[in-house]
C-alpha positions in Angstrom: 122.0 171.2 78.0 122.6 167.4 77.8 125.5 166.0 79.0 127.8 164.2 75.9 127.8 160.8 75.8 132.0 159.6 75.8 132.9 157.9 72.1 135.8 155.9 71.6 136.2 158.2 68.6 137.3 161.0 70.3 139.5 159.7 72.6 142.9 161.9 72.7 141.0 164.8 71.2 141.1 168.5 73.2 138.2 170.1 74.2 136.6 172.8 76.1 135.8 171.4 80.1 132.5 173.1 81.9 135.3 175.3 83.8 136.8 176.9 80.5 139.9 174.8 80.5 141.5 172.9 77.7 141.6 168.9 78.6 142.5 166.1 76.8 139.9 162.9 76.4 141.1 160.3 78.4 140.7 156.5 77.2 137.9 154.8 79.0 136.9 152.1 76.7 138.5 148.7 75.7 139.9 147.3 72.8 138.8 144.6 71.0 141.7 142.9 72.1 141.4 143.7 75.5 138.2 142.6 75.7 139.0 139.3 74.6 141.6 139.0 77.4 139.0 140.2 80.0 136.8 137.7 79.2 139.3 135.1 79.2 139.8 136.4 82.7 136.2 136.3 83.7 135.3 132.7 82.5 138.0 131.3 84.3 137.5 133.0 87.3 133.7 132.1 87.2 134.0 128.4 86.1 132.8 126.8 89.1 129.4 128.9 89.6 126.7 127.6 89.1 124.8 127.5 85.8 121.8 129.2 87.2 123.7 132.1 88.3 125.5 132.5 84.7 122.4 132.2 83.2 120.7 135.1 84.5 123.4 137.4 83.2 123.1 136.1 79.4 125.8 135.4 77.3 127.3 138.6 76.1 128.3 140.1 79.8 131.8 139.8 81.4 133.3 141.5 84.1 135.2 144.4 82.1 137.0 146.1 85.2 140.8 144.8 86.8 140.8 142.6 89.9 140.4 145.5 92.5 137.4 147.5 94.6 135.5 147.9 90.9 135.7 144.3 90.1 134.6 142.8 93.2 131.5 144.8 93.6 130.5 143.9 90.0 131.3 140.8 90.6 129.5 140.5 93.8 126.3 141.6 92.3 126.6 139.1 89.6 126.8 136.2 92.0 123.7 137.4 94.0 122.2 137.2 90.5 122.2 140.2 87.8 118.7 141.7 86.7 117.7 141.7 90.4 117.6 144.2 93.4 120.1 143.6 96.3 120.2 145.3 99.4 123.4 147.7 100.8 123.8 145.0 103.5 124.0 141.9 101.0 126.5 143.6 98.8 128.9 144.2 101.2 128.7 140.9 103.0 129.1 139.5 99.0 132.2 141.5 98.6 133.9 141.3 102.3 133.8 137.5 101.6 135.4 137.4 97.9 138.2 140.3 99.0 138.9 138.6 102.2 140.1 135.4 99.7 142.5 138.0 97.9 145.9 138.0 99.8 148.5 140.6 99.3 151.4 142.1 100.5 152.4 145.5 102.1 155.9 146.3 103.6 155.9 142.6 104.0 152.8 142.2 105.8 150.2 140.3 104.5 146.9 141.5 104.2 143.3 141.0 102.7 142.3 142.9 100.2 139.3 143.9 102.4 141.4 145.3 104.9 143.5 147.3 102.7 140.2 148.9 101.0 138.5 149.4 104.4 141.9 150.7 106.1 142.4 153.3 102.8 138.7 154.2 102.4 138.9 156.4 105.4 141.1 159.0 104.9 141.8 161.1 108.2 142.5 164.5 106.4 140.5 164.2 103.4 138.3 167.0 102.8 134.8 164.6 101.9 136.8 161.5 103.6 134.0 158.2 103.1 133.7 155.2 105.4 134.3 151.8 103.6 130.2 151.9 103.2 130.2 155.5 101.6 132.8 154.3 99.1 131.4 151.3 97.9 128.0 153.5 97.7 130.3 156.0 95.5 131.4 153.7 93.2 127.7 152.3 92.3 127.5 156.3 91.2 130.1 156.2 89.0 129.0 152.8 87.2 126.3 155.2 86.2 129.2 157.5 84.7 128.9 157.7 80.4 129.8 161.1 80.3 132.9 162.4 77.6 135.1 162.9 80.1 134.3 160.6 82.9 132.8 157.9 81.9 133.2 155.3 84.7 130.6 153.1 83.3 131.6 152.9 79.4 133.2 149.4 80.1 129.7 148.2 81.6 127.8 149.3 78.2 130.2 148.3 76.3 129.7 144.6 77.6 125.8 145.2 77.3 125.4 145.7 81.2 124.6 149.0 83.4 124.2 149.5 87.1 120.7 150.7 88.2 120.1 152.1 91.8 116.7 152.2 93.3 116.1 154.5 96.5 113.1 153.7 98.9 111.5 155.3 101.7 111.6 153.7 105.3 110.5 154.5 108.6 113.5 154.8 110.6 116.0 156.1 107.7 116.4 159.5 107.1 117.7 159.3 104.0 116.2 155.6 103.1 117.4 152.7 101.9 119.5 152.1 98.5 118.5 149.0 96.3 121.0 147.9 93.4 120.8 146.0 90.4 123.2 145.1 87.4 121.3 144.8 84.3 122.2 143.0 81.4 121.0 143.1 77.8 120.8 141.8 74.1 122.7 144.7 72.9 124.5 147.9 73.6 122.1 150.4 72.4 119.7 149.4 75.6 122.4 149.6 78.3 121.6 152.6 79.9 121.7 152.9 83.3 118.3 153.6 85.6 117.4 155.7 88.9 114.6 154.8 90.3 112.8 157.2 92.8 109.4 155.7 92.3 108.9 154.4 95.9 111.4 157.4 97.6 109.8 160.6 98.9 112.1 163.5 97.3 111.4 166.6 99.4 112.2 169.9 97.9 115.3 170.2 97.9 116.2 166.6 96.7 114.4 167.3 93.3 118.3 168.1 92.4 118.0 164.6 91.8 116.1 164.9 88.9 118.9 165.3 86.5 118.0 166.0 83.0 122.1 165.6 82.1 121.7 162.4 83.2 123.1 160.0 80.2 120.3 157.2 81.3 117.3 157.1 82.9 115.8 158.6 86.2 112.3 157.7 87.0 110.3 159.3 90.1 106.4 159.2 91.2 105.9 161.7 88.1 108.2 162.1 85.8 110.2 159.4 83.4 113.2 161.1 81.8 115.5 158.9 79.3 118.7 161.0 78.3 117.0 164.5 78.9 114.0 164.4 77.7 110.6 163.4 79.4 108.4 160.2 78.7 
């Protein structure tokens, strides 16, 4: 069974969750009015880059996410150019710089906002606690997100934009390396996002991968599968 893709519609309604409980549908897109003031936010908060960057992420796309972990990384991938792959290692050199510009303030001490993220991603007692690395890695999963009731990634497609992530084998890395893109397009109905598996080696038990729920596409040595169903 196919996962269901969130709808604005149905925000607030009750439903039946996968564990037999009643839940409520949470808001997870923006207004039209909030999306104007977003993209007042992004323009001015881009104006000095460069045409050539702005240019490969078209027209339509803005940042739709508040100034915090989510925002940078978007943003970070946008200034090493949307509609390309970028390395783990890139990203986070990309995002360490534009947090460490962001000053705020704790119990009166000032920090960056790189240091609070990398100080609160690891979380001694947590049950699955994530380094600073795993975290960012995390979030670039739930970009992907445009299911009814977690959709992460709605405010992406809703600005014509997904997050794609590409695994490849190396020698060297167990579990290889992880490529990511943000792709833009002409309309809404094309941003999906993509897995690509094409140049990874799944072993057997990493065909879990293979999602047919998945609400996008996943694409491996022999199989292409768009929202369920096979190519």
């Amino acid at each position: 069974m196919n996962e269901i893709m969130y709808d604005p519609e149905n925000c607030g309604k009750e439903i039946i969750n996968s564990r037999g409980k009643k839940v409520e549908i949470r808001k997870y897109h923006m207004t039209e009015e909030e999306m104007l003031k977003k993209r007042e936010i992004w323009e001015e908060d881009i104006k000095d880059v460069s045409s050539k960057i702005r240019k490969k992420a078209g027209f339509i796309f803005f940042n739709p996410y508040r100034k915090g972990i989510y925002y940078y990384q978007i943003k970070s991938l946008f200034l090493l150019g949307c509609n390309e792959w970028h390395n783990l290692s890139d990203i986070i050199k990309e995002l360490s710089k534009l947090m460490s510009s962001e000053i705020i303030v704790r119990n009166n001490v000032e920090m960056t906002m790189w240091e609070v993220f990398r100080n609160r991603s690891y979380q001694h007692n947590a049950r699955k606690s994530k380094d600073f690395l795993g975290k960012v890695q995390e979030n670039m999963v739930f970009f992907q997100r445009l299911s009814m009731l977690h959709p992460s990634g709605y405010k992406l497609r809703q600005v014509c934009s997904a997050i794609d992530i590409k695994r490849v084998t190396k020698k060297g890395f167990v579990n290889g390396l992880y490529f990511y893109r943000l792709s833009t397009y002409s309309d809404m109905d094309k941003a999906f996002p993509i897995r690509d598996y094409t140049e990874y080696e799944l072993s057997r038990n990493e065909r879990k991968y293979i999602n047919y729920k998945f609400i996008g596409r996943i694409i491996s040595g022999d199989k292409d599968i768009f929202r369920g169903i096979l190519q």
